[in-house]
C-alpha positions as CSV (number, residue, x, y, z in Angstrom):
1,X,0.0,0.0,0.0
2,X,1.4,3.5,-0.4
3,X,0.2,6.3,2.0
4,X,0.0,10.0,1.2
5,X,-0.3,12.8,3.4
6,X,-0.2,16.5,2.8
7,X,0.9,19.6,4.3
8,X,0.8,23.2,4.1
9,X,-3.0,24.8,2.6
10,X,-4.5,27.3,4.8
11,X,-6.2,30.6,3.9
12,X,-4.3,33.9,2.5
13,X,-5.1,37.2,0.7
14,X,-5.3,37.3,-3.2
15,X,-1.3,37.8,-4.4
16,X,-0.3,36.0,-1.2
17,X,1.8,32.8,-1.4
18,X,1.4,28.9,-0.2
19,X,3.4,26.2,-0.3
20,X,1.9,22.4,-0.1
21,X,3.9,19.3,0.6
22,X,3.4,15.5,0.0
23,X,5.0,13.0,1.9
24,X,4.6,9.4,0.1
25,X,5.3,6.0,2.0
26,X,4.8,2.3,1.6
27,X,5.3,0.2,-1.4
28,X,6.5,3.5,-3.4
29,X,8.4,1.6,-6.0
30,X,11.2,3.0,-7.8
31,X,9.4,4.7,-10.8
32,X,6.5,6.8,-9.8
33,X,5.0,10.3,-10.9
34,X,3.9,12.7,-9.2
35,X,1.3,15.3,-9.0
36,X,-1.5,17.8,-7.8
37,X,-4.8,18.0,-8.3
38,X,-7.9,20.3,-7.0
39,X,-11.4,20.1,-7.2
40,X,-13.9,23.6,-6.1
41,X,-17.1,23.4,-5.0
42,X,-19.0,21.8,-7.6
43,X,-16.3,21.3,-10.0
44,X,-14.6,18.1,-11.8
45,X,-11.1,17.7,-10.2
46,X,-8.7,18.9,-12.6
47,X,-4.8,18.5,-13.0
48,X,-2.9,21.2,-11.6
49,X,0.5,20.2,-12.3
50,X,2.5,16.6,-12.5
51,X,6.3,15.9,-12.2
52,X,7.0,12.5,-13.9
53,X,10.1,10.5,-12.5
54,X,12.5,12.1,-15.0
55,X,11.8,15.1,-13.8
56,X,9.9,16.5,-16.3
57,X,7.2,18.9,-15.5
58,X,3.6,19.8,-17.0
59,X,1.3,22.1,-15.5
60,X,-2.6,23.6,-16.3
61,X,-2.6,26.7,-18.1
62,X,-4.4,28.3,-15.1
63,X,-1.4,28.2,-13.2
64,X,1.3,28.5,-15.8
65,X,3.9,30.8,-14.5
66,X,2.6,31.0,-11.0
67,X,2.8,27.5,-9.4
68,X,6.4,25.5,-9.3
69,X,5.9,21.9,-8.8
70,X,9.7,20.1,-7.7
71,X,9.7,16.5,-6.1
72,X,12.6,15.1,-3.9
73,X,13.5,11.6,-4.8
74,X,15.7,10.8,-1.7
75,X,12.6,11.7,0.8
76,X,10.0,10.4,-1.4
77,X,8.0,14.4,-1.4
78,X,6.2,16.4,-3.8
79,X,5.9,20.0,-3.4
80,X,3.9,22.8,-4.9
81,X,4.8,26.2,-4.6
82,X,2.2,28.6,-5.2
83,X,2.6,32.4,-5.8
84,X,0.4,35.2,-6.7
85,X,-3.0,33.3,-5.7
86,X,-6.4,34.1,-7.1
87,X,-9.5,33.6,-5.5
88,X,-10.1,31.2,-8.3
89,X,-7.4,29.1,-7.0
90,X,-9.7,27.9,-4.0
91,X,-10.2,24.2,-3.8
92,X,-9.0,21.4,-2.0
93,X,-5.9,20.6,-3.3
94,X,-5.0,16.6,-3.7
95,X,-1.9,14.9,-4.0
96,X,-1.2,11.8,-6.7
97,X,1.2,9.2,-7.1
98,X,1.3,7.0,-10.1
99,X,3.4,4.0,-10.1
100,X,3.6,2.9,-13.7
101,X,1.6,-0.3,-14.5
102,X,0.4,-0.3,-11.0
103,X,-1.9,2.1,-9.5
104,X,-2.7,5.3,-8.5
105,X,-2.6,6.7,-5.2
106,X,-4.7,9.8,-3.6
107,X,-3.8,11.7,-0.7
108,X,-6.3,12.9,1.8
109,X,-6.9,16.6,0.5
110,X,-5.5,20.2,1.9
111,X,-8.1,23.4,1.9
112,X,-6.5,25.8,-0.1
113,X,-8.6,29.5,0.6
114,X,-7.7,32.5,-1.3
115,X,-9.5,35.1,0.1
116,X,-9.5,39.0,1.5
């Protein structure tokens, strides 16, 4: 089983700044990606952004420019940082691992609250 579990959403003013974590245990594997995803209130869940085990990065247009997603292979973490929020940016923000041929794994969920 692999276990996710996520740190770091909260509420902060529009422009503000937030920066989410993702600590992945268990039977990880060796080749996973990683990713975030965040559904709104009465909303589909959509991508956000997704680091594959290479390294390489994709993100939504939404956040182009303004989110940074950056995984640490050694600790087994995903991280997204977040700059210049918009209250359009409110959701509960999910963590995903994919191991390749396997499965895919959801964490929990962190309220993220842009807001003034």
């Amino acid at each position: 089983q692999v276990q996710l579990v996520e740190s770091g959403g909260g509420l902060v003013q529009p422009g503000g700044s937030l920066r989410l974590s993702c600590a992945a245990s268990g039977s990880i594997g060796s080749i996973y990606h990683m990713g975030w995803y965040r559904q709104a209130p009465g909303k589909q869940r959509e991508l956000v952004a997704v680091i594959t085990s290479g390294g390489s990065t994709n993100y939504a247009d939404s956040v182009k420019g303004r989110f940074t997603i950056s995984r640490d292979n050694a600790k087994n973490t995903v991280t997204l940082q977040m700059n210049s929020l918009k209250p359009e940016d409110t959701a509960v923000y999910y963590c995903n691992l994919i191991r390749i041929g396997v499965s895919s794994y959801w964490g929990q969920g962190t309220q993220v609250t842009v807001s003034s």
